[in-house]
C-alpha positions in Angstrom: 30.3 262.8 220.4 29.3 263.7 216.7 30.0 267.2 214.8 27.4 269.3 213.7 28.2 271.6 211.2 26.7 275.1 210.7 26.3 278.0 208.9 25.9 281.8 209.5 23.2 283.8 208.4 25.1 286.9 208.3 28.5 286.3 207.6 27.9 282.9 205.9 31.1 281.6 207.8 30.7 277.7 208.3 31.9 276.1 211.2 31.6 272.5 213.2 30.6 272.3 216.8 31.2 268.7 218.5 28.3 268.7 220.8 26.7 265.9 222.6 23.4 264.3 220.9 21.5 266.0 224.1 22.9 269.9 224.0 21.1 272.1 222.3 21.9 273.7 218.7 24.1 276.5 218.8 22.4 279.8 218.4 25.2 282.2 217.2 28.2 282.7 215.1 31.6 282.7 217.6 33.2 284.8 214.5 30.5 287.4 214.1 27.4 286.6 216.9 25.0 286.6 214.1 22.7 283.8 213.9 23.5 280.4 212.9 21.2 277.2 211.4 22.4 273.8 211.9 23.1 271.9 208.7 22.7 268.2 207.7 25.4 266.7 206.9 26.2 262.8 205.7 28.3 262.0 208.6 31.2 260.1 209.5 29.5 256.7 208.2 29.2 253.6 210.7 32.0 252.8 212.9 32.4 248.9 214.1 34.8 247.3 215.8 36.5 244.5 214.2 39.7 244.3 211.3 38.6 245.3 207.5 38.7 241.6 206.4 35.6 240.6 208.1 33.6 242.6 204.9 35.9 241.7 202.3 33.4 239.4 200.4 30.4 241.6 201.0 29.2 243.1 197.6 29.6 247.0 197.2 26.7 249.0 197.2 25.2 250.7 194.1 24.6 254.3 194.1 20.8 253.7 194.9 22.1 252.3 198.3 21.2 248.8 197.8 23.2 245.9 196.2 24.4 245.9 192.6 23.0 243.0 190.3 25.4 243.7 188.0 27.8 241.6 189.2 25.6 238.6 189.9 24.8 239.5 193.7 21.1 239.2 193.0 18.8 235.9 192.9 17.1 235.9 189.5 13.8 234.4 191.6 13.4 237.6 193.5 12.0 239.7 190.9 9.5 237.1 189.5 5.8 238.0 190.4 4.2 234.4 192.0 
């Protein structure tokens, strides 16, 4: 079940709810009652079963979110224009 974080519009308290992907946002604050917006948040990342050492070798991702070339992970042939 994930968290869903939110924030108050009057009070500007924030607070996580864990909900089911199904239930419906939450509509007020439990500290005040005023009314609440759900916020996006980056998550708890991907969960998979399986020891650590199964990804050593894969390369680390570059802050664009793809592989780094830096480090030689990239064939030189895929940039080329044929």
């Amino acid at each position: 079940m994930p968290a869903y974080e939110y924030l108050c519009n009057s009070c500007a308290k924030r607070f996580e709810k864990r909900q089911k992907m199904s239930d419906a946002a939450l509509l007020e604050c439990p500290a005040c009652g005023g009314p609440v917006k759900r916020l996006i948040s980056g998550g708890a990342g991907a969960i998979t079963k399986g020891t650590s050492h199964q990804h050593a070798d894969a390369m680390p991702p570059c802050a664009s979110g793809g592989a780094c070339c830096g480090g030689g992970g990239c064939d030189p042939g895929m940039f080329s224009k044929n």
